[in-house]
C-alpha positions in Angstrom: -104.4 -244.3 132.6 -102.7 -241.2 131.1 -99.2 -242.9 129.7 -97.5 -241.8 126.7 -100.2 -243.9 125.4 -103.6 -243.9 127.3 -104.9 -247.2 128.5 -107.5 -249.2 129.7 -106.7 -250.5 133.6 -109.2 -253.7 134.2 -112.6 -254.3 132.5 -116.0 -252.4 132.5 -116.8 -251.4 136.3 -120.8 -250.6 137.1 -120.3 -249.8 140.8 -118.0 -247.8 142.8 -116.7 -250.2 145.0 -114.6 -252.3 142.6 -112.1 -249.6 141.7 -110.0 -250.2 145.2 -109.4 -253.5 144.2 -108.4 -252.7 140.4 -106.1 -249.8 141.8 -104.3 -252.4 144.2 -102.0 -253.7 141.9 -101.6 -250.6 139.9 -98.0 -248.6 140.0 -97.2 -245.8 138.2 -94.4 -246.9 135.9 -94.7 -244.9 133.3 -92.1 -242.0 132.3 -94.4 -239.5 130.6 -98.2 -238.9 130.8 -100.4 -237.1 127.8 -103.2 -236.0 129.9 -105.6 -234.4 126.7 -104.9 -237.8 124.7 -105.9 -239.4 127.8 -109.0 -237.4 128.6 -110.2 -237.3 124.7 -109.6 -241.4 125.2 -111.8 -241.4 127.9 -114.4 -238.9 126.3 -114.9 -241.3 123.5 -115.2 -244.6 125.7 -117.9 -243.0 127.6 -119.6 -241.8 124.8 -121.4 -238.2 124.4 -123.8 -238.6 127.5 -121.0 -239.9 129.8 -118.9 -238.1 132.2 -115.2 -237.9 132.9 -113.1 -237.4 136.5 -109.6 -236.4 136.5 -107.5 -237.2 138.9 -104.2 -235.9 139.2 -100.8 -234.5 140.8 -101.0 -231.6 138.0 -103.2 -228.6 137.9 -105.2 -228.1 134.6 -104.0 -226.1 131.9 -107.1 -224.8 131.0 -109.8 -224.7 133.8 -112.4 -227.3 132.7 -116.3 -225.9 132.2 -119.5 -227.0 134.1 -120.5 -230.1 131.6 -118.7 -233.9 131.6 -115.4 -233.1 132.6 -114.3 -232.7 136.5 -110.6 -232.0 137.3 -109.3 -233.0 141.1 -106.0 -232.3 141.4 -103.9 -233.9 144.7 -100.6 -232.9 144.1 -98.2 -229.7 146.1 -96.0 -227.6 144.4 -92.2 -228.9 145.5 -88.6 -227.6 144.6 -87.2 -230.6 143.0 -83.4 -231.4 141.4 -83.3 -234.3 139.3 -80.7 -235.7 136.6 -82.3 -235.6 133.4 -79.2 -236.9 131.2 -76.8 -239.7 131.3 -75.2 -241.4 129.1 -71.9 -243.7 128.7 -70.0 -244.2 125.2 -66.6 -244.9 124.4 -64.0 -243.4 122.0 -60.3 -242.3 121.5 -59.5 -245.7 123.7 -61.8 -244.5 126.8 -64.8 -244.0 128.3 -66.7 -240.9 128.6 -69.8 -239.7 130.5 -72.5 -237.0 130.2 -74.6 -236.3 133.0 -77.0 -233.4 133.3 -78.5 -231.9 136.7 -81.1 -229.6 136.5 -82.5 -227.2 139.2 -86.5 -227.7 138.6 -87.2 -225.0 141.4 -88.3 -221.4 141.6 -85.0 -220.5 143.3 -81.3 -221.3 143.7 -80.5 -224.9 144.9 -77.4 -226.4 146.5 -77.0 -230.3 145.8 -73.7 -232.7 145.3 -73.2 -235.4 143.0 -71.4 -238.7 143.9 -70.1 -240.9 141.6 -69.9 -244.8 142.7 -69.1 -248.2 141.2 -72.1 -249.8 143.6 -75.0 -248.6 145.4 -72.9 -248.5 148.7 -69.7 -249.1 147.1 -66.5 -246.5 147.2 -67.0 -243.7 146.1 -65.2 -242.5 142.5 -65.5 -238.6 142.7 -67.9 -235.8 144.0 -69.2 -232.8 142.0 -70.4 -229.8 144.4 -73.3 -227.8 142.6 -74.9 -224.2 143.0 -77.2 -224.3 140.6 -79.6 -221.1 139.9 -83.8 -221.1 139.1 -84.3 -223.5 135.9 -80.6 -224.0 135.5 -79.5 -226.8 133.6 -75.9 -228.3 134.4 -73.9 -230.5 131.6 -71.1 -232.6 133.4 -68.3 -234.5 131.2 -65.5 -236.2 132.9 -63.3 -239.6 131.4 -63.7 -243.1 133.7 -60.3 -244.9 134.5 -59.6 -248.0 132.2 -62.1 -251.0 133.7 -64.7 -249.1 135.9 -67.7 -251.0 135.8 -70.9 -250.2 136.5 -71.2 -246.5 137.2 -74.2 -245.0 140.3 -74.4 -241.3 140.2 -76.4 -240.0 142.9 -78.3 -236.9 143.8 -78.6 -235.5 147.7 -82.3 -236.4 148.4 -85.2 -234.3 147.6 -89.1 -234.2 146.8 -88.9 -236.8 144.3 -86.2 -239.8 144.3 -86.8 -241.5 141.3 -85.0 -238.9 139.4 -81.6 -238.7 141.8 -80.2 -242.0 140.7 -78.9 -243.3 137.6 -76.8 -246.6 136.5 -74.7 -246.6 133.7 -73.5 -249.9 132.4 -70.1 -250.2 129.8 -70.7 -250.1 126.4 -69.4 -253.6 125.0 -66.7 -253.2 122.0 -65.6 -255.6 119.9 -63.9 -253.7 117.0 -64.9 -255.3 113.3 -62.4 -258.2 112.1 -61.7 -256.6 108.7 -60.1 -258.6 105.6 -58.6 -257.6 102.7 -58.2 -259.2 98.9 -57.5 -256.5 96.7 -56.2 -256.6 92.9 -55.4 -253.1 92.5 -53.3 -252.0 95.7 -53.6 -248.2 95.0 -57.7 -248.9 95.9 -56.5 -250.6 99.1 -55.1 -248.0 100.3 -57.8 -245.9 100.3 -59.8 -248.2 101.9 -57.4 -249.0 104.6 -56.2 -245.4 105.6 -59.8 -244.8 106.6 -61.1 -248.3 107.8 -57.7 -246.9 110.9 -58.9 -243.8 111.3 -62.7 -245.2 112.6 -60.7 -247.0 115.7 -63.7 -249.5 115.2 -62.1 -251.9 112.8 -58.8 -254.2 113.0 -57.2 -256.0 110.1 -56.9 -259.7 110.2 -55.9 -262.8 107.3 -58.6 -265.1 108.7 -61.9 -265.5 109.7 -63.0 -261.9 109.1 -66.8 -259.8 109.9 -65.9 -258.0 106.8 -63.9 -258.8 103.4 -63.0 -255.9 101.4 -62.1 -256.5 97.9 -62.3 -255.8 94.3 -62.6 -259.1 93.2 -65.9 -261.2 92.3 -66.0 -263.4 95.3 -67.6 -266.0 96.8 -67.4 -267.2 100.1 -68.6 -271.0 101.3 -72.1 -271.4 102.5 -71.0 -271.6 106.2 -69.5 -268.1 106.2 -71.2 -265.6 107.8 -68.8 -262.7 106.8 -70.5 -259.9 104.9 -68.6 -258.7 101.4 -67.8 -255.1 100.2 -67.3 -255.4 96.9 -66.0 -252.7 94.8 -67.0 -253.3 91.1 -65.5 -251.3 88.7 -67.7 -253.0 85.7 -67.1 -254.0 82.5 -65.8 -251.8 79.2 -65.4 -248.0 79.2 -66.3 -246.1 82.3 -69.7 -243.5 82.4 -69.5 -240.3 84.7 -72.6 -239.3 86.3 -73.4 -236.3 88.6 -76.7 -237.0 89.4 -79.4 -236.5 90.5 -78.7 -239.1 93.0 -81.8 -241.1 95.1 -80.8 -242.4 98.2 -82.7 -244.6 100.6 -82.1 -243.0 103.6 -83.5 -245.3 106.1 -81.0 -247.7 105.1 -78.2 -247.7 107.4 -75.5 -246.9 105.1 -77.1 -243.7 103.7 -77.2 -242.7 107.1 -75.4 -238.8 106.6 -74.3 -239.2 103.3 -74.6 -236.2 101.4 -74.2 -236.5 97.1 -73.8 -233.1 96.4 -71.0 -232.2 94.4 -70.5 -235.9 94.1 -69.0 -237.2 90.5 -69.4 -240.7 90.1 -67.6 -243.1 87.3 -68.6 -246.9 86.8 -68.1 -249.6 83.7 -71.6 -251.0 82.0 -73.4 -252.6 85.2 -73.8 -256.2 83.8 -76.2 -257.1 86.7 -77.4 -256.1 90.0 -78.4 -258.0 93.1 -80.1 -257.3 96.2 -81.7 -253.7 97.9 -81.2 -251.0 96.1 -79.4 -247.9 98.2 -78.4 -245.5 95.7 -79.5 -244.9 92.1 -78.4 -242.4 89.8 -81.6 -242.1 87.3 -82.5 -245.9 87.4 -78.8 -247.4 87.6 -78.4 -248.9 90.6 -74.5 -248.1 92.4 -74.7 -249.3 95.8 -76.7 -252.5 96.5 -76.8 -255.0 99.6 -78.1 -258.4 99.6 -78.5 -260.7 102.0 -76.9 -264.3 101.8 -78.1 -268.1 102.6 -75.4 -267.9 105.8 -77.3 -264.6 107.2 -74.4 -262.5 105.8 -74.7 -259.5 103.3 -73.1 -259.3 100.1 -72.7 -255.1 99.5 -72.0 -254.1 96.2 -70.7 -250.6 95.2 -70.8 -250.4 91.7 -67.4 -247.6 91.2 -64.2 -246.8 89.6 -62.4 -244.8 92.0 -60.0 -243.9 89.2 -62.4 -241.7 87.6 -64.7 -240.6 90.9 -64.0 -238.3 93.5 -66.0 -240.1 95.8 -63.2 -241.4 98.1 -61.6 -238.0 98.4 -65.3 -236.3 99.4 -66.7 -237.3 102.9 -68.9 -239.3 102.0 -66.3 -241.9 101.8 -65.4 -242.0 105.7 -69.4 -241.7 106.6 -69.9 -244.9 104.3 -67.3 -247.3 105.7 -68.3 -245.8 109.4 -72.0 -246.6 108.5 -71.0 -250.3 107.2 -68.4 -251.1 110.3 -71.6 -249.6 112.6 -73.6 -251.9 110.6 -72.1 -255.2 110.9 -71.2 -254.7 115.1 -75.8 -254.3 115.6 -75.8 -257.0 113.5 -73.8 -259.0 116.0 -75.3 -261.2 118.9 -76.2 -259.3 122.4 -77.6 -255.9 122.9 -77.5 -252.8 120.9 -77.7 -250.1 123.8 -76.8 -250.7 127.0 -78.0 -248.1 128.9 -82.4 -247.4 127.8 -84.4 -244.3 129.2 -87.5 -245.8 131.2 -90.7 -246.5 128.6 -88.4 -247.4 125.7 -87.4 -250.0 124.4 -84.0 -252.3 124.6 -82.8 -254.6 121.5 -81.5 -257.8 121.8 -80.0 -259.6 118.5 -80.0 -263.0 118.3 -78.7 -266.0 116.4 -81.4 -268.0 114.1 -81.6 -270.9 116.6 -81.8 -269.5 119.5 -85.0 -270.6 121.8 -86.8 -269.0 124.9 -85.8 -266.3 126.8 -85.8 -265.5 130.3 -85.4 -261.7 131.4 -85.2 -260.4 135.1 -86.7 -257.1 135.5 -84.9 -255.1 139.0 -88.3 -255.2 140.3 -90.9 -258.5 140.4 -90.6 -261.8 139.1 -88.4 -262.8 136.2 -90.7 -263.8 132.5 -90.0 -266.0 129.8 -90.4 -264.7 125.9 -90.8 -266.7 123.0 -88.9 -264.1 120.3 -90.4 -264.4 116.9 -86.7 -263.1 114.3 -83.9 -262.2 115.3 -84.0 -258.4 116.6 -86.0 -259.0 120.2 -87.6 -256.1 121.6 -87.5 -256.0 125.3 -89.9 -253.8 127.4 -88.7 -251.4 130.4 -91.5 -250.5 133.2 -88.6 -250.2 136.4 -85.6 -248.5 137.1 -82.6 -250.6 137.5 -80.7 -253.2 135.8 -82.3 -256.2 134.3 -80.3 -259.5 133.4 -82.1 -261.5 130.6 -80.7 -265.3 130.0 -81.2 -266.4 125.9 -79.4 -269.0 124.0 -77.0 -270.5 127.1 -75.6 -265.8 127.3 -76.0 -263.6 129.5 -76.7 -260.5 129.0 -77.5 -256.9 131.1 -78.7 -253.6 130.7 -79.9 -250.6 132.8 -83.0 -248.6 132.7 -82.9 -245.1 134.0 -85.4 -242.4 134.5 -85.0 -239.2 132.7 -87.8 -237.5 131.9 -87.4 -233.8 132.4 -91.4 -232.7 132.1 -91.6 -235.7 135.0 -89.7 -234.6 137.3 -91.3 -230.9 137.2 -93.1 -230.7 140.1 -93.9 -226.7 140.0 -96.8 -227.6 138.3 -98.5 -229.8 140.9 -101.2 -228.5 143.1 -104.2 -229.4 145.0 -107.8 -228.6 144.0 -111.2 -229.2 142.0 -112.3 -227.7 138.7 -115.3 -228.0 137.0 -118.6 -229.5 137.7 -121.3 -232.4 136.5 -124.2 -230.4 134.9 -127.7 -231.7 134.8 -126.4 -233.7 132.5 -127.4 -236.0 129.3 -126.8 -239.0 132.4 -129.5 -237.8 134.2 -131.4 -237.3 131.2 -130.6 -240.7 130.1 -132.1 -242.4 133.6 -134.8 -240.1 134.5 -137.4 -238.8 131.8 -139.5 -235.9 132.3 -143.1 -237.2 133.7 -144.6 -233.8 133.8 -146.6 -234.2 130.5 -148.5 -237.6 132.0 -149.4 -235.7 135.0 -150.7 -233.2 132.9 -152.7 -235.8 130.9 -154.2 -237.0 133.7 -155.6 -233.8 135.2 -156.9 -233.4 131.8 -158.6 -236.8 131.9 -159.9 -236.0 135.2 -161.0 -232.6 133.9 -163.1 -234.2 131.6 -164.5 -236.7 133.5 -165.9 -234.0 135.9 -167.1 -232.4 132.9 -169.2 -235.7 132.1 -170.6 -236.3 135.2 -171.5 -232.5 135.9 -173.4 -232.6 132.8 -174.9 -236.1 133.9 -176.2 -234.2 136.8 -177.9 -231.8 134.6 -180.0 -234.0 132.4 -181.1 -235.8 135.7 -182.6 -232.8 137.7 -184.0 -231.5 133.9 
């Protein structure tokens, strides 16, 4: 099967007859196909005397040679409009949508788009579209306060998988931020950003985050995280780099050093992961605690740094407030493309899990950490049950290379030569008839001479 990844579909077959049945429980469910991975897959099971078949909706992109490789195409060339984008986020207290509509045809193409809160529920708003040959239409437009789920449909056409899409609200839950600071000039600096995200509010007790200057330690039961910003001990050491950053980490994610002058006391100690270094110093570390938390340690004297006046600053507390909410429990997206995968975070304890895909039977998982991946093979929205939550998320089709159907065609390409197959079953005999003609050849010989010495 030509997927994204080529697989295997059943065992080994040695007869014709018992493909129907492995084909009878086969759907194509996959949102991309890589049809030369697939057919050098295939090449290498079969080794170098088998032979390969193609069959397909698309027409070759080079024509195959007579030898091991036969291409039989059984798809038609169809003007197709499909929605190829779609996405849901939220931001400046509302909800925003993208949606993209593009005319897959070798002409111009009418179509309308209809906007609903259910498959056959009331309908939100209409978008008319003219769209030329290979156009490709962006649509933005704000949701009123508390739509829920969100259809967007396309007028039917050659292919329907591709006209429908469900977007589900992103969750928020903004990041309970608290504060202990020592020296209230730092706190401000801290606080006029931490507003300015929109993702964080400031609260006295039980916060996601603390924020402070000061050494702290929380009780073992806590499961806040701590940003701690340590000035260090005795005189203060400027540093311009060269900085190393770990960028996969998530709070290096976009931060840019250059120009960056850095000031710290002597670092008595560090802790944890290292995320930047200047030479072998470490200045920002994270560590994780006994309660699951993280303990972040940004080794600074804003005094003597422009750091919080570069922005770098804003990136950093953006990338630790984005942080700590996909550390929370429930889901990290919302809304998946089709063939990747959704992420579901979990608490420690938590035990089976039972997820209900929009098509088929629902399956229980036995998650193995605390970041679960889930698998999408349908459209739709699935529902998936875990630690006494529920939680939902939809699965949309979006493909662009998919949904091109100018490319499909019907024929056959190629042919089986007189191949190493044959050669394999059926060996070449003539050189045994040839050693008997020349046994029989002699034998005549024999017996002629026989002949002679009798009548002599």
């Amino acid at each position: 099967l030509a997927r994204a990844k080529p697989q295997v579909l059943g065992g080994y077959i040695q007869s014709v007859a018992p493909i129907k049945g492995v084909l009878q429980g086969w759907r194509c469910r996959s949102p991309e196909a890589d049809l030369p991975l697939a057919i050098g897959f295939a090449m290498q099971l079969v080794g170098k005397h088998g032979r390969v078949l193609v069959i397909s909706d698309q027409l070759p992109s080079k024509l195959p040679k007579e030898g091991r490789l036969r291409w039989r195409s059984l798809g038609k060339a169809r003007p197709n409009l499909a929605i190829v984008n779609a996405s849901r986020s939220r931001w400046d207290q509302k909800e925003h949508v993208l949606l993209s509509v593009v005319n897959l045809s070798s002409g111009p193409r009418r179509t309308s788009l209809t906007l609903r809160t259910s498959p056959s529920g009331k309908m939100i708003r209409r978008f008319r579209l003219s769209l030329k040959a290979r156009e490709q239409r962006r649509i933005t437009f704000a949701l009123p306060r508390g739509t829920p789920n969100l259809y967007a449909f396309l007028n039917k056409d050659a292919l329907s998988i591709d006209n429908q899409v469900v977007l589900l609200p992103q969750l928020f839950r903004p990041v309970r931020v608290g504060l202990s600071f020592a020296n209230l000039d730092w706190q401000k600096k801290v606080v006029g950003v931490l507003l300015s995200t929109r993702r964080a509010v400031l609260v006295k007790t039980k916060p996601d985050i603390l924020l402070t200057d000061k050494a702290v330690v929380l009780p073992p039961s806590s499961q806040a995280w701590v940003f701690e910003i340590a000035r260090g001990g005795g005189k203060s050491k400027a540093y311009a780099g060269p900085y190393i950053l770990q960028r996969e980490h998530p709070l290096a994610q976009g931060l840019s050093m250059s120009g960056v002058i850095w000031s710290a006391g002597g670092i008595a100690s560090s802790h944890g992961q290292p995320i930047l270094l200047v030479g072998h110093i470490p200045l920002l570390t994270a560590a994780s605690t006994l309660s699951d938390g993280k303990h972040i340690k940004l080794h600074l004297d804003p005094d003597r740094s422009n750091l919080m006046r570069t922005p770098n600053w804003p990136i950093l507390i953006w990338n630790l407030l984005r942080w700590r909410q996909q550390n929370d429990a429930g889901l990290e997206d919302r809304n998946i493309r089709l063939g990747s995968q959704a992420f579901l975070r979990l608490p420690r304890s938590t035990g089976p899990i039972t997820v209900s895909p929009p098509v088929g039977p629902s399956y229980t998982i036995h998650p193995m950490g605390t970041r679960i991946p889930l698998q999408t093979h349908d459209r739709g929205v699935y529902r998936v049950q875990a630690g006494g939550q529920s939680y939902s998320f939809a699965v949309n089709a979006l493909t662009k290379k998919e949904s091109d159907l100018s490319r499909s065609g019907e024929g056959e390409w190629g042919a089986w030569a007189r191949d190493s197959l044959s050669q394999r079953q059926y060996r070449d005999m003539s050189w045994l008839f040839a050693l008997l003609a020349l046994a029989a050849l002699v034998a005549h010989l024999f017996l002629m001479a026989q002949q002679k010495r009798v009548v002599a």
